[in-house]
C-alpha positions as CSV (number, residue, x, y, z in Angstrom):
1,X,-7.1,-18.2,-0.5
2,X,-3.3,-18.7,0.6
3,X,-0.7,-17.0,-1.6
4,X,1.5,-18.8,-4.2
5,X,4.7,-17.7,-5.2
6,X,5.5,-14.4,-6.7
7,X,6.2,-14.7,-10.5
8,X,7.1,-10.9,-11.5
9,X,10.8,-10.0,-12.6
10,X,12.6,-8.5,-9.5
11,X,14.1,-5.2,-10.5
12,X,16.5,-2.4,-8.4
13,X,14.4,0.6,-6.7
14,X,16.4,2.9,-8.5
15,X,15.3,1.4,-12.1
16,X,11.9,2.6,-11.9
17,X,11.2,4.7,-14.6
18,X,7.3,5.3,-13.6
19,X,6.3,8.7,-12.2
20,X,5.5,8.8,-8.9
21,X,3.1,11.2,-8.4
22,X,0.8,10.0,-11.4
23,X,1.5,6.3,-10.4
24,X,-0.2,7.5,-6.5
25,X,-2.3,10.3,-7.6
26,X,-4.1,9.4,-10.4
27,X,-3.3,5.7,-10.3
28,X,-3.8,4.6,-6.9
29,X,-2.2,1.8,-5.3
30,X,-3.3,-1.2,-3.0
31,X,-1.6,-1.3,0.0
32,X,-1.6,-5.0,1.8
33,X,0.1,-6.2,4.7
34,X,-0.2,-9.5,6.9
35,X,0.7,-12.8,6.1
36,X,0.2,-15.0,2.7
37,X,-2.5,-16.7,4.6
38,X,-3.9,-13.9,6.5
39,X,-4.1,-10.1,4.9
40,X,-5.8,-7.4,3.8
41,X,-5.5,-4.9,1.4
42,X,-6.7,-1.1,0.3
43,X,-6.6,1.4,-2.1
44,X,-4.5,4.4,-1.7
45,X,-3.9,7.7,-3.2
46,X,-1.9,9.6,-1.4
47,X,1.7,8.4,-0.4
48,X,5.4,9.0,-2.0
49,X,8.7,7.4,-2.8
50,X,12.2,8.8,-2.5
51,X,15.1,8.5,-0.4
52,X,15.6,8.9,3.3
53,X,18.6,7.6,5.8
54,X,20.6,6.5,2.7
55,X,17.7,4.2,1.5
56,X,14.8,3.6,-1.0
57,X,11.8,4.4,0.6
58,X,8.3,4.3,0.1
59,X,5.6,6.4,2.6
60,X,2.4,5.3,2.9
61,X,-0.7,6.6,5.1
62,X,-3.3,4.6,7.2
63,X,-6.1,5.3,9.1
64,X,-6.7,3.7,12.3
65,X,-10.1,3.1,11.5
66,X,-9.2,0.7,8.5
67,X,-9.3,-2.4,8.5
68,X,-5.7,-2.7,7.1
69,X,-4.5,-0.6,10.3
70,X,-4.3,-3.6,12.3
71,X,-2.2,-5.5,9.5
72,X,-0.2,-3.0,9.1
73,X,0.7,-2.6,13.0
74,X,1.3,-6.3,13.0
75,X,3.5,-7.2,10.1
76,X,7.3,-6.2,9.3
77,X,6.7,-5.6,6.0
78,X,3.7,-4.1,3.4
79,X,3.4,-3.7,0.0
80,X,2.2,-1.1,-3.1
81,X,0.7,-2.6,-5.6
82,X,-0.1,-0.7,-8.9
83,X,-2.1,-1.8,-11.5
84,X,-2.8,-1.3,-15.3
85,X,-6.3,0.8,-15.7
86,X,-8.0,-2.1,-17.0
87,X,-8.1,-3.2,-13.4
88,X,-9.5,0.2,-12.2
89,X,-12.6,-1.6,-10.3
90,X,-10.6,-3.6,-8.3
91,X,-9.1,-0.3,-6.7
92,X,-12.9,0.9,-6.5
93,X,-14.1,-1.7,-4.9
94,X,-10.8,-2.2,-2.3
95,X,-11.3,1.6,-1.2
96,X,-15.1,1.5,-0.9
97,X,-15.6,-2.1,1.2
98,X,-13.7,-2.9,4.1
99,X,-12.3,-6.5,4.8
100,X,-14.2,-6.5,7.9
101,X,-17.3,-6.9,5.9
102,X,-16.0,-7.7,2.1
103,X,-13.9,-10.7,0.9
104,X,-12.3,-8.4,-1.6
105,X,-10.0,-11.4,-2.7
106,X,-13.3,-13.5,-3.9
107,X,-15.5,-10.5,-4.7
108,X,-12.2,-9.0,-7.0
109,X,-11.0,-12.0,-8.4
110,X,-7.4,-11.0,-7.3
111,X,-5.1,-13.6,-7.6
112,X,-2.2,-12.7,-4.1
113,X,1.3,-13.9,-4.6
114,X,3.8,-14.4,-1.7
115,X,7.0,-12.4,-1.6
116,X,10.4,-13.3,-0.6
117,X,9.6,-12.2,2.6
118,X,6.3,-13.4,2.6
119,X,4.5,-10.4,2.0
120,X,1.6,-10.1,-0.3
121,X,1.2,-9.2,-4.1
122,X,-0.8,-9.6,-6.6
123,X,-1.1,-11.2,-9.7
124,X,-2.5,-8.7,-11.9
125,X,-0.7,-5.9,-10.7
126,X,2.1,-4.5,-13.3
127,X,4.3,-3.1,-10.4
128,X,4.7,-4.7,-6.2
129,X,6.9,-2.4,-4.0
130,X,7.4,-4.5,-1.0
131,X,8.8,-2.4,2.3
132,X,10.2,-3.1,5.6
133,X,8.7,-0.5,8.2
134,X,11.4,1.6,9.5
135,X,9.6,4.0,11.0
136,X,5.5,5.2,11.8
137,X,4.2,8.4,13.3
138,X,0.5,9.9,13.2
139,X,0.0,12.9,11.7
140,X,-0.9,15.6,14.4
141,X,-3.3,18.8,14.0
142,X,-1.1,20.8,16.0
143,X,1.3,20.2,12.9
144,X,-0.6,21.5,10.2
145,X,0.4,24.6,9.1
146,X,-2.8,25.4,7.2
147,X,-5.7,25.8,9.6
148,X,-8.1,23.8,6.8
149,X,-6.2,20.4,6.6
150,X,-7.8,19.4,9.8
151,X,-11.3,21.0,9.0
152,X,-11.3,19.4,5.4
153,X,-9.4,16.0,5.7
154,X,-10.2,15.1,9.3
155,X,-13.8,16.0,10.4
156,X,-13.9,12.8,12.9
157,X,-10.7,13.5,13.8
158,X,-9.3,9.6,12.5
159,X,-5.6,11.1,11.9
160,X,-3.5,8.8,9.3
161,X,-0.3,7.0,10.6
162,X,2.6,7.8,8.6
163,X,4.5,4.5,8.0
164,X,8.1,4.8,6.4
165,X,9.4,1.7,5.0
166,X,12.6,0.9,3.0
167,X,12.1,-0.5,-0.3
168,X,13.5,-4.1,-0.3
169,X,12.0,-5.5,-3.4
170,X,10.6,-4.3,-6.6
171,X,8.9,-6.5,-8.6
172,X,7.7,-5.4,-12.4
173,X,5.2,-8.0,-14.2
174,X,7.2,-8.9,-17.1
């Protein structure tokens, strides 16, 4: 299913109100990336927001053993979609089935909408953070300064990529 137009009122980065850690945390987000006609999405939970080189930014983490990692290589932009908790099971069922084996569009009933930059949204969420990459690094072991981060988030050793990307549209369902 191609991508129709995004509907949701475009508002500044600096106007949301929402709290970032619950939004991520306790939330969770889809993150999507490709094109309107050719993406995939996934839920998230771990990720944050702020400001970095005097711009809104968003960080977000990928394996490279999801399917989303190759979108994500590939496109310019991504987005974070963040949904209202009647829609709960949709973020169930995007982080337990990959889109290598899942139409998670058709098995969801999510309805994508194309951004300005023709990035993907979605319908039902209440809030679509779409980001340019700026920048992308992989989290190393060497790097982590507790000895147990490795042992407890990375037993097969499938290290996230970081990827930075400024904020360059917020869209808030109206």
């Amino acid at each position: 299913m191609e991508a129709i137009d995004i509907t949701h009122k475009k508002i500044a980065a600096a106007e949301l109100t929402d709290n970032i850690i619950r939004m991520i945390g306790d939330e969770w987000m889809l993150i999507t990336a490709g094109s309107p006609s050719n993406f995939n999405t996934m839920t998230a939970s771990w990720g944050t927001m702020g400001v970095l080189w005097n711009k809104p930014v968003a960080i977000c983490f990928v394996r490279p053993t999801r399917h989303t990692f190759k979108f994500t290589e590939e496109s310019d932009f991504f987005t974070l979609s963040f949904f209202a908790e009647e829609h709960k099971s949709i973020l169930r069922f995007c982080g337990a089935k990959s889109g290598r084996d899942a139409n998670k569009i058709e098995a969801t009933g999510l309805k994508p909408l194309r951004t300005e930059n023709k990035s993907v949204g979605f319908e039902q969420s209440r809030l679509c953070i779409e980001c340019r990459k700026v920048y992308f690094d992989d989290l190393k072991p060497e790097n982590f300064l507790k000895p147990s981060t490795d042992k407890d988030f990375y037993p097969k050793k499938d290290y996230h990529r970081m990827y930075i990307g400024e904020i360059t549209r917020v869209y808030l369902k109206s």
